[in-house]
C-alpha positions in Angstrom: 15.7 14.1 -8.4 17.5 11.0 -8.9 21.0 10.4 -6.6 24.0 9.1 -8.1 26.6 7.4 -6.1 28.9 8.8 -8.1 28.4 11.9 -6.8 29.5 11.4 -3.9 32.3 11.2 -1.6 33.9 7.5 -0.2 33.0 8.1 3.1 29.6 8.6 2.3 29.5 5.3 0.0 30.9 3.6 2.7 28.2 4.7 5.0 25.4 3.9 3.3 26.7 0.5 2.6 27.6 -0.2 6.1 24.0 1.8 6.8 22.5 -1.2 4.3 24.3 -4.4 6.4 23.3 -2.6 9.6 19.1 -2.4 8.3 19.8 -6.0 7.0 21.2 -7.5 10.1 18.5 -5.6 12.3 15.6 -7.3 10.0 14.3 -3.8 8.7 13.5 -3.4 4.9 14.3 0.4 4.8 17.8 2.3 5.0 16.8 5.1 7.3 19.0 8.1 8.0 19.0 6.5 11.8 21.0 3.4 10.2 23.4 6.0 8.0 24.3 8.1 11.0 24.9 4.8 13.1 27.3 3.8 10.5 29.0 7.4 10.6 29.9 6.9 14.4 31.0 3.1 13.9 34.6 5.7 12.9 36.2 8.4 14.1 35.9 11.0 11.2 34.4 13.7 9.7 30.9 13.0 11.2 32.2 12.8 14.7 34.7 15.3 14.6 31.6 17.8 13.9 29.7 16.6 16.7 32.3 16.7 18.5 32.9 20.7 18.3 29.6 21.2 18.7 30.1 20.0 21.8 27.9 16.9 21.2 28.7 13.4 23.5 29.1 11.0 21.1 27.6 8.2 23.1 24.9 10.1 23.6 23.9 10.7 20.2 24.8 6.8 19.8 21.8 6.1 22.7 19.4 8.1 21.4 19.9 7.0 17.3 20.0 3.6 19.0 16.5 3.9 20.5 15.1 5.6 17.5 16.5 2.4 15.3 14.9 0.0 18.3 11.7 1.4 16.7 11.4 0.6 13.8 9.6 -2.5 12.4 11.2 -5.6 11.9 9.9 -8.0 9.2 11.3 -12.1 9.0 9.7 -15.0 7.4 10.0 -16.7 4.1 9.1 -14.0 1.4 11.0 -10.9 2.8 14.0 -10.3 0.8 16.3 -8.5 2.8 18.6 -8.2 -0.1 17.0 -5.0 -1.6 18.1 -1.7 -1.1 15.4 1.0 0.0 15.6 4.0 1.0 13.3 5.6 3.7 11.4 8.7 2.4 13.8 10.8 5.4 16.9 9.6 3.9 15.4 10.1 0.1 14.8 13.5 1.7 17.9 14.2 3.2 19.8 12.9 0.3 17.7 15.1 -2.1 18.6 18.5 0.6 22.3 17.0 0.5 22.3 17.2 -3.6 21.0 20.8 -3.3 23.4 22.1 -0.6 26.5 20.3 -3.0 25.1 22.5 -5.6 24.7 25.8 -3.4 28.1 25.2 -1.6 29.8 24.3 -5.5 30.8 21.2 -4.7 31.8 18.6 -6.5 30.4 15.6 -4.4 27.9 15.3 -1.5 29.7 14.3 1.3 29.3 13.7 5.3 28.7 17.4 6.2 26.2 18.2 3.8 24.2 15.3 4.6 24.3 16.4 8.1 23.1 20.0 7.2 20.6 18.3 5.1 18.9 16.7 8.5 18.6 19.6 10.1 17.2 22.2 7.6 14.8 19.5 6.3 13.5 18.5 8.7 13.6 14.6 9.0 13.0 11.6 12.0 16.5 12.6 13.2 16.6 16.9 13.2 15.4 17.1 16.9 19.0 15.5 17.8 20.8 18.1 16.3 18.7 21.1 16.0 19.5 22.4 19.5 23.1 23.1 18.8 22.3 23.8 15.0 25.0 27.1 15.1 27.5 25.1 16.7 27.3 22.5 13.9 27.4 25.4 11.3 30.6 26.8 12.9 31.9 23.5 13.0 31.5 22.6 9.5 32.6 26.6 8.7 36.1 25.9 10.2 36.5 22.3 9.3 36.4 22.9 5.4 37.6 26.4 6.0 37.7 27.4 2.0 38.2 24.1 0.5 35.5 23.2 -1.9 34.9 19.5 -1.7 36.7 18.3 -5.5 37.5 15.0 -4.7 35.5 11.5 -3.7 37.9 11.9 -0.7 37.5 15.5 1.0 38.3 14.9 4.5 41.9 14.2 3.1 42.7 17.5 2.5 40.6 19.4 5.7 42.6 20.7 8.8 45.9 19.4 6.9 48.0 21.9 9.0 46.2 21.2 12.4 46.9 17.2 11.3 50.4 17.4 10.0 51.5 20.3 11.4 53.4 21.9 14.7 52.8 25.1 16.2 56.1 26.3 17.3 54.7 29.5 19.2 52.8 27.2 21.7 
């Protein structure tokens, strides 16, 4: 199955790229999903919001995708060209589960919470992180998106608009 970047939403763009500078500046050849979700908590959106109702310590996710990315090998000297953009089989994987869940969801783009579905039901270097609280993260994604589709390259626009802009006069 071949990804297009088209296909998928800003933040997730954004991610990978940011996922790419991180691999380059750490001296690995690969983009990992380690590196993606690193990048995903570098900001406070849609990534953390879900860990965050699944009752997930952000820093302690950091730690442990930080000691998971400590790992991995490193490669210098004068023929490694750090410039070129690869793709760990994981990520290839998740990215590949991602594209099928856009598809079963009918989506229009893969975005952050597919990708983080993806981890978990197949089963990649990062799924023993979230696969405890694996219902939480389904809830969370359930009320987040509520029954909003994702249409746009820019979904987490539109989620929890009331809860964001809105007052709730009872309380």
């Amino acid at each position: 199955m071949r990804l297009d970047i088209n296909q998928m939403t800003t933040s997730l763009q954004e991610g990978l790229m940011t996922a790419k500078r991180m691999a380059t500046n750490k001296g690995h050849q690969e983009v990992d999903t380690v590196h993606l979700f690193l990048s995903f908590l570098q900001e406070d959106h849609l990534f953390t919001n879900i860990l965050r109702r699944s009752d997930f310590t952000i820093e302690n996710v950091k730690q442990s995708l930080q000691h998971l990315l400590e790992r991995k090998p490193r490669v210098s000297g004068s023929g490694v060209d750090l410039n070129s953009f690869y793709l760990t089989n994981d990520l290839r994987k998740t990215l590949s589960k991602a594209e099928e869940l856009r598809l079963q969801w009918q989506d229009n783009y893969i975005s952050i919470e597919h990708v983080l579905w993806a981890v978990i039901v197949a089963k990649t270097n990062v799924t023993d992180l979230f696969l405890m609280k694996k219902e939480d993260i389904k809830q969370a994604i359930e009320e987040i998106r509520g029954n909003q589709k994702v249409t746009s390259q820019n979904p987490e626009g539109t989620y929890e608009v009331l809860h964001k802009y809105g007052r709730d006069l009872v309380e």
